[in-house]
Backbone as a chain_set.jsonl record, in Angstrom:
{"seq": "XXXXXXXXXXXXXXXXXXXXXXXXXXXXXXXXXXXXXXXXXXXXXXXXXXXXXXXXXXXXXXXXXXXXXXXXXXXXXXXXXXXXXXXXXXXXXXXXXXXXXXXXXXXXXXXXXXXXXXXXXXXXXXXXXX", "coords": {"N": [[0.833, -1.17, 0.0], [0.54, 2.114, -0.481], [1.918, 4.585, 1.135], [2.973, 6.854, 1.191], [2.654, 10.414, 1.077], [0.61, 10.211, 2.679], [-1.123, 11.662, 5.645], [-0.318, 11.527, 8.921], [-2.529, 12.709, 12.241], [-1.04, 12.424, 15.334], [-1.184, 12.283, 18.757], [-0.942, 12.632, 21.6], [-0.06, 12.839, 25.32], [1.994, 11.676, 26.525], [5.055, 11.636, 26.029], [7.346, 10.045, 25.188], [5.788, 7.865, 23.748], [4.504, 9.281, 21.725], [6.926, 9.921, 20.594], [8.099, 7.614, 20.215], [6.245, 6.312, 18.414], [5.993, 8.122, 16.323], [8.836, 8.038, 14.78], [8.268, 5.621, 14.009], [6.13, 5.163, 12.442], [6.883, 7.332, 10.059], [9.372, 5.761, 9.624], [8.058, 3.655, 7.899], [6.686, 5.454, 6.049], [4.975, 7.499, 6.378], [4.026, 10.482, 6.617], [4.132, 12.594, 9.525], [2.526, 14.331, 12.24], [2.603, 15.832, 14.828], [1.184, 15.999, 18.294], [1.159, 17.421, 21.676], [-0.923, 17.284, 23.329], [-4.642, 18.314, 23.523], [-4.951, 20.732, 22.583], [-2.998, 21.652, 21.329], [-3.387, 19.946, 19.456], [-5.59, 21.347, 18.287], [-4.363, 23.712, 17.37], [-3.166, 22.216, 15.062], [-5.338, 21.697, 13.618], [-5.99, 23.223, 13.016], [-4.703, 24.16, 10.78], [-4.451, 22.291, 8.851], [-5.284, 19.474, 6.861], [-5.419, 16.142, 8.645], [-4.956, 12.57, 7.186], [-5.67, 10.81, 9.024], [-6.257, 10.29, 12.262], [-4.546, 9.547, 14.989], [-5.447, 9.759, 18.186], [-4.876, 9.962, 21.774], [-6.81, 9.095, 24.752], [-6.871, 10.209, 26.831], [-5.387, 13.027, 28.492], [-4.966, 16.636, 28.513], [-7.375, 16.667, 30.03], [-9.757, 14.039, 31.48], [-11.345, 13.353, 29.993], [-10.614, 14.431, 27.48], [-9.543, 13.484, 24.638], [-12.246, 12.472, 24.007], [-13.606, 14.687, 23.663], [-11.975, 16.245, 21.539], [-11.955, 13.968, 19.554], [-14.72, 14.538, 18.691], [-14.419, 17.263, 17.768], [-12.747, 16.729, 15.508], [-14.378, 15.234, 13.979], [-16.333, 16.451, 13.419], [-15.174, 18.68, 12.048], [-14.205, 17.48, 9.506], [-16.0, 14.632, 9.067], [-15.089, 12.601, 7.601], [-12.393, 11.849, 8.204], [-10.678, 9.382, 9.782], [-10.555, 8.538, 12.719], [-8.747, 6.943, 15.289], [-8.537, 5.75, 18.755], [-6.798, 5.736, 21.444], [-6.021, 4.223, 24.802], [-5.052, 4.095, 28.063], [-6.965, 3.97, 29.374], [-8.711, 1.722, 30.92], [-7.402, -0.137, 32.122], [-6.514, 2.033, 34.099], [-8.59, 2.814, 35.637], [-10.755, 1.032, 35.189], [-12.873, 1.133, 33.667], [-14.187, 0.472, 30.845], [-14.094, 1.158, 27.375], [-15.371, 1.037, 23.89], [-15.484, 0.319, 20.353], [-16.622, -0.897, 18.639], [-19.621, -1.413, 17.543], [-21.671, 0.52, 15.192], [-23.417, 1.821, 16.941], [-21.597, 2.686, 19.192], [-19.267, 3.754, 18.357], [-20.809, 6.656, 17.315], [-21.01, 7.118, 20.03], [-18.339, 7.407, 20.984], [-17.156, 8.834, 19.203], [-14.992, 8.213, 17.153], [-13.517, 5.55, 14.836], [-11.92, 3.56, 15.782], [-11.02, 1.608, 18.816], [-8.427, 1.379, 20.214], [-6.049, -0.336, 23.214], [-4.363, 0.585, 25.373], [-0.912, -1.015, 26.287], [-0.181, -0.595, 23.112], [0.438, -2.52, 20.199], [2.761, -1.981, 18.102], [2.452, -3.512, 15.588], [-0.189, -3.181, 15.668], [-1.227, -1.649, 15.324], [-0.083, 0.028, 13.057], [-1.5, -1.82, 10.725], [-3.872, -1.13, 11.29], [-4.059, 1.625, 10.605], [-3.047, 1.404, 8.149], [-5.139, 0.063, 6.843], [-7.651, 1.813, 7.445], [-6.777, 4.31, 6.253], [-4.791, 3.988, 4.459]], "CA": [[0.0, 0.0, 0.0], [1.144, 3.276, -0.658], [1.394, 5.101, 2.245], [3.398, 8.407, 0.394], [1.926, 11.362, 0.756], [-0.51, 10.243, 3.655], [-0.493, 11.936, 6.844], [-1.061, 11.169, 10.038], [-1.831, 13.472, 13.529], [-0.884, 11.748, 16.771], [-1.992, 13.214, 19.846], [-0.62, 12.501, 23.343], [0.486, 13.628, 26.192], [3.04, 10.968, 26.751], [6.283, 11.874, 25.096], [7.964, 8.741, 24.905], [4.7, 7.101, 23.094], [4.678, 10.005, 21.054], [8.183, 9.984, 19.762], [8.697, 6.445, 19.485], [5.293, 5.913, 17.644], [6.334, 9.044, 15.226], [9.565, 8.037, 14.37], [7.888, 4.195, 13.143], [5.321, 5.922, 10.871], [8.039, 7.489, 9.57], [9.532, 4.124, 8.601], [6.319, 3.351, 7.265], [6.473, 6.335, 4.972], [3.973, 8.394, 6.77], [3.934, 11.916, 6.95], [3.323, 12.53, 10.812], [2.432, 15.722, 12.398], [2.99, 15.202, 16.432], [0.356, 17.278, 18.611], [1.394, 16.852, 22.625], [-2.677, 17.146, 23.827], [-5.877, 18.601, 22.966], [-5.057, 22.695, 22.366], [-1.946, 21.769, 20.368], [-4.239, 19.282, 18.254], [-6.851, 21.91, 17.627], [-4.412, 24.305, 16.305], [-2.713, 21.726, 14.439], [-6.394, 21.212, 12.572], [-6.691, 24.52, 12.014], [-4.339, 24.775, 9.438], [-3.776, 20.858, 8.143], [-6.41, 17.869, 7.41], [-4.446, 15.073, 8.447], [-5.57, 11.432, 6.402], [-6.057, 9.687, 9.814], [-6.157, 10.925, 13.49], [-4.248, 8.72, 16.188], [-5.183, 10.075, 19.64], [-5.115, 9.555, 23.505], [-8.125, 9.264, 25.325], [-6.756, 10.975, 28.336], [-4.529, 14.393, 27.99], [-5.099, 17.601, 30.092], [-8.465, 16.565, 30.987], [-9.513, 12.742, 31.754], [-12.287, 12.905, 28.631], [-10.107, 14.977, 25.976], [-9.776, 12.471, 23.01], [-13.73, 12.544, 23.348], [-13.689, 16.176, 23.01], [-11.278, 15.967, 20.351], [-12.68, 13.167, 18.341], [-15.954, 14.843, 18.27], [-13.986, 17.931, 16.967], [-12.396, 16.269, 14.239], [-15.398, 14.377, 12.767], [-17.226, 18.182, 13.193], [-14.492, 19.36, 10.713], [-14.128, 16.481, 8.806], [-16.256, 13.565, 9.367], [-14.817, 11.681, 6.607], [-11.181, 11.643, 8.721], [-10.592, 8.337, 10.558], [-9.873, 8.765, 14.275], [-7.896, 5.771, 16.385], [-8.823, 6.348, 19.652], [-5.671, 4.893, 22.119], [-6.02, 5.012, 25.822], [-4.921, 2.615, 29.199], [-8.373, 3.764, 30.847], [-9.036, 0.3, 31.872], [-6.283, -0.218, 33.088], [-6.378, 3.114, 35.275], [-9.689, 3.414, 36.039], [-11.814, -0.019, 35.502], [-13.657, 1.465, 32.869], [-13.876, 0.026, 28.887], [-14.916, 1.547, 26.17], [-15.021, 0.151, 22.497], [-15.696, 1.315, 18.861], [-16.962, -2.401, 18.033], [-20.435, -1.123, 17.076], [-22.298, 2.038, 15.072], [-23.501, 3.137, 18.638], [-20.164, 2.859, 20.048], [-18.782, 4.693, 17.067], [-21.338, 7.219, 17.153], [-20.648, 7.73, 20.991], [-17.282, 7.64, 21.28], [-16.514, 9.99, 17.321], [-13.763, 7.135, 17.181], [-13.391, 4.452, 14.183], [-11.352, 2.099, 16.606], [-10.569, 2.199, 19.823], [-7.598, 0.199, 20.864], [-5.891, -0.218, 24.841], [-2.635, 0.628, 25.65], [0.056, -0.519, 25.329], [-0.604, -0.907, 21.61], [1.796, -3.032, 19.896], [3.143, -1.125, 16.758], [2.048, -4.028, 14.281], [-1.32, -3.324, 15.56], [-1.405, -0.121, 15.22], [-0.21, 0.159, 11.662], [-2.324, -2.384, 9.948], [-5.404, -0.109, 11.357], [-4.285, 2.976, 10.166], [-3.779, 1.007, 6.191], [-6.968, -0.183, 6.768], [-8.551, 3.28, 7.422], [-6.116, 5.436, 5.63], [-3.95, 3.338, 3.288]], "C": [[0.88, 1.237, 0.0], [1.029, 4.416, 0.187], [2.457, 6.913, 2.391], [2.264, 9.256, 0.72], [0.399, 11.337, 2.209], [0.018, 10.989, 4.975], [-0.931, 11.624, 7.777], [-0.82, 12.151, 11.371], [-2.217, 12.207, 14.051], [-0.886, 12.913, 17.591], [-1.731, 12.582, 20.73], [0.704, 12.572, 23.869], [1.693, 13.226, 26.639], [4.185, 10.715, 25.951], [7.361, 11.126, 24.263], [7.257, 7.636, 23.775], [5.142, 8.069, 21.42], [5.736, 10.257, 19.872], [8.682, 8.354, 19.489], [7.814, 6.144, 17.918], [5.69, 7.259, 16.348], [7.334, 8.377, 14.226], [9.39, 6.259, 13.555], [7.189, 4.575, 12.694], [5.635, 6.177, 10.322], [8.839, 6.466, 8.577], [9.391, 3.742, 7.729], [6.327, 3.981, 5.965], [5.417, 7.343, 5.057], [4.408, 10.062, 6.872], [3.008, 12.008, 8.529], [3.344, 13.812, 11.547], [2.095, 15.074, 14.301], [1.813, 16.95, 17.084], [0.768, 16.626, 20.034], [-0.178, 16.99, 23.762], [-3.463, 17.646, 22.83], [-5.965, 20.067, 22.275], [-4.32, 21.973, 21.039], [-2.387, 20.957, 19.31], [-4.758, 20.211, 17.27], [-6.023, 22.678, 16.819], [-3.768, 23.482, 15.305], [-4.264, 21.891, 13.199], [-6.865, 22.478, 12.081], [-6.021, 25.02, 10.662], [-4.332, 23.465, 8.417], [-5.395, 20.207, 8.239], [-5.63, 16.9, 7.227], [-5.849, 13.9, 7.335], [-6.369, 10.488, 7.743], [-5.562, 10.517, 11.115], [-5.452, 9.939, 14.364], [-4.147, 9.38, 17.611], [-5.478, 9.423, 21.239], [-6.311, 9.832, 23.565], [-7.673, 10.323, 26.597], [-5.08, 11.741, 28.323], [-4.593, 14.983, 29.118], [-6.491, 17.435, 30.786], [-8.463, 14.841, 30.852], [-10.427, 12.316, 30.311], [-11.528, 13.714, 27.145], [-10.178, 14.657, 24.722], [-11.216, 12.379, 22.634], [-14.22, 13.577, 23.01], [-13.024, 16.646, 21.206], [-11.539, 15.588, 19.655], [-13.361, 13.654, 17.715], [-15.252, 16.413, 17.488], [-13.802, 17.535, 15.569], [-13.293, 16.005, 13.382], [-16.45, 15.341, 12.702], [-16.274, 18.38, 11.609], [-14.681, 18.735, 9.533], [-14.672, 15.136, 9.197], [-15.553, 12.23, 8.632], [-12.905, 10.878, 7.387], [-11.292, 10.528, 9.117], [-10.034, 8.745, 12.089], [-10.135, 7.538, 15.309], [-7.778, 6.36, 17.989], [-7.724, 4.926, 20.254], [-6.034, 5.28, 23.636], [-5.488, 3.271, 26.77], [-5.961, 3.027, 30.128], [-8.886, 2.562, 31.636], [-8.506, -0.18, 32.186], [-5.508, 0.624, 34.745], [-7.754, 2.949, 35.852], [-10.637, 1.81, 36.007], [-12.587, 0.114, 34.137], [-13.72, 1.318, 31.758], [-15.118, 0.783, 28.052], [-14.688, 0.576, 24.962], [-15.701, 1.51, 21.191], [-16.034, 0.093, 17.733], [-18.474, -1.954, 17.174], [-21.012, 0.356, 16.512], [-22.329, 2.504, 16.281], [-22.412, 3.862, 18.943], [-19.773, 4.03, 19.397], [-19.275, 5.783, 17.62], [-20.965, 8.204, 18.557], [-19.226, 8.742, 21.515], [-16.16, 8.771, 20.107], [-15.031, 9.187, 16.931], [-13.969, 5.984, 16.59], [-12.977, 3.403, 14.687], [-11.038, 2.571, 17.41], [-9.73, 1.381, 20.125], [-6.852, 0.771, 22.642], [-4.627, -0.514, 24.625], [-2.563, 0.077, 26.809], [-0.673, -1.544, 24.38], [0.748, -1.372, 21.123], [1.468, -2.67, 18.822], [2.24, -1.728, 15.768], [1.062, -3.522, 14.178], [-2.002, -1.997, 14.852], [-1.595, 0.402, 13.882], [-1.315, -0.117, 10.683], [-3.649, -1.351, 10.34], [-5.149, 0.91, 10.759], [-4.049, 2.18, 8.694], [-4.35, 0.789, 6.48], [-7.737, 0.991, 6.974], [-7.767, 4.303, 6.614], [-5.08, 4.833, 4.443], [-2.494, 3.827, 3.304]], "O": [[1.975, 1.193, 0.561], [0.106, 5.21, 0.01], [2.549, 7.732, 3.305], [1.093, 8.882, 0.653], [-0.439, 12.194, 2.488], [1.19, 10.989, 5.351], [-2.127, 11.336, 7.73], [0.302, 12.481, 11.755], [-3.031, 11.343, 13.725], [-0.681, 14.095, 17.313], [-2.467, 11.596, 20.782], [1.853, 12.478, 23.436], [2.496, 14.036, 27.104], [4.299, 9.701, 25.262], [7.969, 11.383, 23.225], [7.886, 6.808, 23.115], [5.779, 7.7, 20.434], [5.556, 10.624, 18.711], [9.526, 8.028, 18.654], [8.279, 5.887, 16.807], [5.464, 6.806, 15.226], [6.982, 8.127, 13.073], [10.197, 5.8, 12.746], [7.634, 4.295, 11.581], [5.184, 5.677, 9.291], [8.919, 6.381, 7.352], [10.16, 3.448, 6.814], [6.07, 3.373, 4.925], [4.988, 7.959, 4.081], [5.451, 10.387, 7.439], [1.837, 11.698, 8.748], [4.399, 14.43, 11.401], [1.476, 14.086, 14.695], [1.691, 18.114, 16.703], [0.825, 15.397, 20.0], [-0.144, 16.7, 24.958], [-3.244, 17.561, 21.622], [-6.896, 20.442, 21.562], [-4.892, 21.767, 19.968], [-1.869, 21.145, 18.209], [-4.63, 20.182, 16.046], [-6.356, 22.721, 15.634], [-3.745, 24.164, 14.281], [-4.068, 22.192, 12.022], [-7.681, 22.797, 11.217], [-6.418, 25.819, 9.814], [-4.205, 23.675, 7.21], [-6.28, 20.302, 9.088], [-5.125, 16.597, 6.146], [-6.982, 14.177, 6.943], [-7.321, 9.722, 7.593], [-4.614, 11.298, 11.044], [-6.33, 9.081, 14.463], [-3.066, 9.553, 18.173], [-6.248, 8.521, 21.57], [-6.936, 10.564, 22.797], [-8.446, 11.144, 27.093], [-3.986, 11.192, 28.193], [-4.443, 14.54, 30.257], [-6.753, 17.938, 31.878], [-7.524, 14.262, 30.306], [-10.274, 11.267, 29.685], [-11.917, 13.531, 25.991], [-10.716, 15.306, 23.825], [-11.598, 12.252, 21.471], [-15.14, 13.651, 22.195], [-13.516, 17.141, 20.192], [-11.615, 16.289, 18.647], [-13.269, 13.639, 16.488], [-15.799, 16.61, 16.403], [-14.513, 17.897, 14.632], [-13.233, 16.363, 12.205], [-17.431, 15.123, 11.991], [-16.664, 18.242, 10.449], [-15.241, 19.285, 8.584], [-13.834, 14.384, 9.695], [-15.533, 11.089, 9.093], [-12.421, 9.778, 7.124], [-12.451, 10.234, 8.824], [-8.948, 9.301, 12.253], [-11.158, 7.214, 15.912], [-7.024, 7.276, 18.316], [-7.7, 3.754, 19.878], [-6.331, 6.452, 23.868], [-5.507, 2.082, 26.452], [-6.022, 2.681, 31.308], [-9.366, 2.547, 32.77], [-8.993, -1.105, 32.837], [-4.762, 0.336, 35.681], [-7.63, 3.04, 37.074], [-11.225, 1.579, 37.063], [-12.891, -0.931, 33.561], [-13.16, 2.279, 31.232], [-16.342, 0.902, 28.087], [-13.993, -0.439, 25.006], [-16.082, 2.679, 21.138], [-15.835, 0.068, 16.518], [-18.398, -2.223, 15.975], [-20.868, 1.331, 17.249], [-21.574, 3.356, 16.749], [-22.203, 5.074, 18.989], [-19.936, 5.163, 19.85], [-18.541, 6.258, 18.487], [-20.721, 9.411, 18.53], [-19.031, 9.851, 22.011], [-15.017, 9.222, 20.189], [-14.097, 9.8, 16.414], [-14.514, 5.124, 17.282], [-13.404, 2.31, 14.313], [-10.694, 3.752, 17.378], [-10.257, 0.307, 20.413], [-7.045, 1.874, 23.154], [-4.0, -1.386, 24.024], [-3.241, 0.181, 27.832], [-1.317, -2.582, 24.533], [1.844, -0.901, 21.427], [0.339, -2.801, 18.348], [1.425, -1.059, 15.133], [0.753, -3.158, 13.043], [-2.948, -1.662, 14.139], [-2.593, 0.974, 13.444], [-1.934, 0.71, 10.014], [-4.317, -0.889, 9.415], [-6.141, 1.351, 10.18], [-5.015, 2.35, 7.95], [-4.78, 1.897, 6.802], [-8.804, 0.891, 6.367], [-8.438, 5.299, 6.343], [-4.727, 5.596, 3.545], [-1.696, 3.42, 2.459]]}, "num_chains": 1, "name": "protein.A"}
């Protein structure tokens, strides 16, 4: 798949995630645009439409990525947005992105639970963004 010319934002707060997961998109052949929460997202979207969104669920507030999401798919519904988080791991609490509802609830095409292992990661974004 041809993954030239695509871009991708990532979004979180965790620097280490952030910069490892950049610098393997990269790899990849991605064009990756690094946002470190929810402000530095928004203005990222104010000037760029990435191809595919990869963000945290939990930033400067504990619901951000759901603020966020629902931004994105305001601007651009057509975007894909990978919703990443270890909430159930902190907190008890699971979400998903298994069904329309879910979807609908959460403004998030997939939701996967950190830690996310790279392979997994990839193959979702070609599958939503190529």
């Amino acid at each position: 798949m041809n993954t030239k010319n695509k871009t991708v934002l990532l979004v979180d707060d965790d620097a280490d995630f952030l910069y490892q997961t950049e610098l393997r998109l990269k790899q990849e052949g991605y064009t990756v645009i690094t946002a470190d929460g929810e402000e530095a997202a928004e203005t990222v979207l104010q000037e760029t439409r990435p191809d595919i969104a990869v963000i945290d669920l939990m930033m400067e507030r504990m619901d951000g990525g759901f603020t966020l999401a629902y931004h994105i798919k305001k601007i651009d519904n057509n975007i894909p947005v990978v919703m990443i988080s270890g909430v159930t791991g902190e907190t008890g609490i699971s979400f998903d992105a298994a069904t329309d509802e879910e979807r609908n609830w959460v403004k998030a095409d997939v939701f996967m639970a950190k830690p996310v292992r790279f392979e997994q990661l990839i193959r979702t974004i070609k599958k939503l963004a190529g």
